[in-house]
N, C-alpha and C positions, 0 to 999 in steps of 0.2 A: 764671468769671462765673456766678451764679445764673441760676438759669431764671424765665421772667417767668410761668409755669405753677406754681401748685403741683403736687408730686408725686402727691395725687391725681385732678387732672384729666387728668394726662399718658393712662392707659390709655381712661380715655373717648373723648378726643381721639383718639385712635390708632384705637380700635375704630371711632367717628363718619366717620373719614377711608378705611377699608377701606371699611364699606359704602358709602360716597359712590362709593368706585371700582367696588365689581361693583356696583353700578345702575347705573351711566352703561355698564358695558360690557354689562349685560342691557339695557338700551336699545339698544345700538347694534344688537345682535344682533336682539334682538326688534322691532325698530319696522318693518322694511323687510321683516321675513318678515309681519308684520299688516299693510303697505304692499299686498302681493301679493293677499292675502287679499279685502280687499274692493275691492281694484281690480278685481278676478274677478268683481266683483257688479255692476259699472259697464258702460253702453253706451259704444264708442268717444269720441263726442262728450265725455260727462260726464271723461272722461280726461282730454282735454286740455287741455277746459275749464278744470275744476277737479283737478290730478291730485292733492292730499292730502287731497281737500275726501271729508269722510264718502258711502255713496249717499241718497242718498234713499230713505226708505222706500219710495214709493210706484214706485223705480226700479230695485228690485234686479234683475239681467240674471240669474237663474238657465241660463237658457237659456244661456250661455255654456260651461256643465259640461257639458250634452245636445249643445251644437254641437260641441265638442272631442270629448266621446268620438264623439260619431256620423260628425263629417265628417272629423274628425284621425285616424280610426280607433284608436283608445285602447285600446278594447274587445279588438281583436286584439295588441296590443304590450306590453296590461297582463298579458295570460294568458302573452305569451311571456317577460316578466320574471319573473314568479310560478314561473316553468319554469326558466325558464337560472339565476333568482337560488337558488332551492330546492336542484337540482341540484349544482349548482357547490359551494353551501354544504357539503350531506353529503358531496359527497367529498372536501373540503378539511377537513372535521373526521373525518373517518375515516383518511383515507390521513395525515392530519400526522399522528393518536394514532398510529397503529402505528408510522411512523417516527421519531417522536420518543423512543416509548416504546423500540423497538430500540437509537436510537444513546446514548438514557440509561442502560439496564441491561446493556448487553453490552459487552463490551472488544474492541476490533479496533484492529491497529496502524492502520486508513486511517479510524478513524470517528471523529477529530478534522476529519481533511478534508474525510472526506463533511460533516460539520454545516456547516465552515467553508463550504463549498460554498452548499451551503443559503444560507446565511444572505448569501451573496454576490447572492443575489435580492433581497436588503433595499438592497444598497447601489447594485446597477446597477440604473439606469432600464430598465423591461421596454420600455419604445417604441422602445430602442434595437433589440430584436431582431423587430421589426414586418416588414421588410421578407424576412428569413429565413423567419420566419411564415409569413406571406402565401406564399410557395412552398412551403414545406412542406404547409398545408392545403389549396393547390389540388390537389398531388400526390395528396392523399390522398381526394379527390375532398369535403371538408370543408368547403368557401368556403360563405358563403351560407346557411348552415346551423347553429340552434339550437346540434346536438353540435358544433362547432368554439368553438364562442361558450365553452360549458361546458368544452370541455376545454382552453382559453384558458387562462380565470378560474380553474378548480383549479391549471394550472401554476403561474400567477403567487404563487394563495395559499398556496402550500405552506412556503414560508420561514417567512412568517409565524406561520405555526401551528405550526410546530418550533419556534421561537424559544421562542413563549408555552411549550408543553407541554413541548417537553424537559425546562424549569424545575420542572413538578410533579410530573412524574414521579422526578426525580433526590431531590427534596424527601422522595419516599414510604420509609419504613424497608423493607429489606431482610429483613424480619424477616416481615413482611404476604407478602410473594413464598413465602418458605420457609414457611410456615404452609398457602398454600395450595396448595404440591406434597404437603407431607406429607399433606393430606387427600382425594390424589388427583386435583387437577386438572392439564391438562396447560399446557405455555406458552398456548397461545391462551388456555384456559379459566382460567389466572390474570389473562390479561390483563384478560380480557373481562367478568369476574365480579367481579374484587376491585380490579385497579388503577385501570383505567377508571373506574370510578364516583365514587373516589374522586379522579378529575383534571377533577371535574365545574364547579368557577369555571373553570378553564381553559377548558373547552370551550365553556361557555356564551361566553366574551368573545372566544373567535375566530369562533363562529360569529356574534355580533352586529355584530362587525368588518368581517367578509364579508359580510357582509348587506347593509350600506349601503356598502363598496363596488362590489361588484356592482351592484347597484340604481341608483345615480347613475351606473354607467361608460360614459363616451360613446365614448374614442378607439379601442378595440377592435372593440368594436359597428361603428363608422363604418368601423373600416379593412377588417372581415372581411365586413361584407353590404351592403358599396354595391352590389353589381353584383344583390342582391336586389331586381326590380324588382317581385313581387307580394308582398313585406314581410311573408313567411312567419314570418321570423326574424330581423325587425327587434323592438328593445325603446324601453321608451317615452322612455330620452333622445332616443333618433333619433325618434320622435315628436313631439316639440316643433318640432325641424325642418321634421317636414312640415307644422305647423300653415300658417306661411306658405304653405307649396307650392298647400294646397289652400284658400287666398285669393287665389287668384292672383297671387299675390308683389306683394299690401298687407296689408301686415300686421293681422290683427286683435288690437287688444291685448287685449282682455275675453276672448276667448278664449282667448291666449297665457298671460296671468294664469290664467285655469282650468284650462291644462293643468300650469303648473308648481304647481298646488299638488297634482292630482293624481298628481303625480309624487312630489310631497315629501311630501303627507300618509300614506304608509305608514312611513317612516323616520323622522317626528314619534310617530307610534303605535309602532314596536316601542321605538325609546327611551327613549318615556317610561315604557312597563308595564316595561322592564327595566332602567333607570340604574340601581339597586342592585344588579343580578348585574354590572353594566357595573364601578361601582366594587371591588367586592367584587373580582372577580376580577383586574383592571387591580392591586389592591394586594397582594393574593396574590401575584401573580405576581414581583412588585419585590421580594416578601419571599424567597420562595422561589427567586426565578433567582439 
């Protein structure tokens, strides 16, 4: 049966119908993150008044961002994110290159298992092993405490970044290794000088990976420093929490709005200056693994 289209309308029609679908899903996504946004500028009233209704110019609650960081303590949970999230990141891109780059270049009968191992972290839920955790770090006198938090989040991330990197490294000719023994460097100093640099998309997209996981991680944060009552080494998802706390459990939403955007606007900002190393490397990666 003929088509009631001619054949040149068909690819219009088709390209017309793709973007109809990513606008409606960049709507979906973006309308409710802009939702948050200027709801953050609104006094409670105007909330629930009007909750989609624009603010008023003459109404915007600025004050909402100074009440959060100042009475939600932001200011201290933002510096210990900036801390445990930094942290965490270099040694989960340092410690995954070296071991990825190990179990890619070297032959060992047991370093199909070791990797398998590894990458057995991808497949079991880390929350499963929450409760072992939690006694191991108390033992080590760790609870509580920023360095437990970081050496958490490197455990966790280490799969991860084998997974990515093994792939580039494996990718790199053999030939680049042998070049730079013969001109007298030794394994570290090939590592470190010639292959490394050259597994730089990989590194860039595990470290941008880790970033915004760490950065948003609430359930480890919550299970390792509850008993942190002066919030030394608390991070700013568990800050959101105390927003209530210190409204005396009523909730303020203009505030609650200000603090979740100050939570999200850092992982808005590295994404955006980086989605091209994000792509870049994420497709490398598929080519080369």
């Amino acid at each position: 049966m003929p088509s009631a289209f001619p054949k040149n309308l068909r690819p219009s029609l088709s390209r017309g119908f793709l973007l109809a679908l990513l606008l409606s899903y960049a709507a979906w996504v973006l309308l409710p993150m802009v939702w948050v946004v200027y709801s953050s500028l609104k006094p409670d009233a105007a909330i629930f008044r009007e909750p989609f209704a624009l603010p008023a110019p003459g109404e915007l609650q600025t004050a909402n961002y100074a009440q959060a960081w100042r009475e939600g303590r932001f200011g201290d949970y933002f510096f210990n994110s900036v801390l445990v999230t930094a942290s965490s990141v270099a040694l989960i891109v340092l410690l995954g290159a070296m071991t990825a780059y190990a179990l890619a270049r070297f032959y060992h009968p047991a370093g199909r298992a070791v990797f398998w191992l590894f990458l057995s972290g991808l497949m079991i839920p880390a929350q499963l092993a929450v409760v072992p955790l939690f006694f191991e770090l108390r033992g080590l006198g760790l609870l509580n405490s920023r360095t437990g938090l970081v050496l958490t989040y490197t455990a966790n991330g280490l799969p991860f970044a084998i997974f990515i990197l093994a792939g580039f490294f494996r990718s790199l000719p053999r030939s680049l290794y042998e070049a730079a023994v013969i001109d007298g460097c030794g394994e570290f100093a090939a590592f470190w000088r010639v292959l490394l640099p050259l597994a730089k998309p990989g590194l860039v997209t595990v470290a941008i990976f880790q970033f915004i996981g760490v950065w948003k991680e609430y359930f480890f944060a919550f299970m390792l420093t509850s008993g942190d009552v002066t919030g030394s080494a608390r991070t700013l998802p568990l800050g959101l929490a105390n927003l209530a706390i210190t409204a005396q459990y009523r909730t303020n939403y203009g505030m609650l709005f200000a603090g979740l955007v100050l939570v999200t606007l850092p992982i808005l900002v590295v994404y955006l200056l980086l989605q091209r190393q994000i792509v870049k490397g994420v497709a490398a990666g598929a080519l080369k693994g």
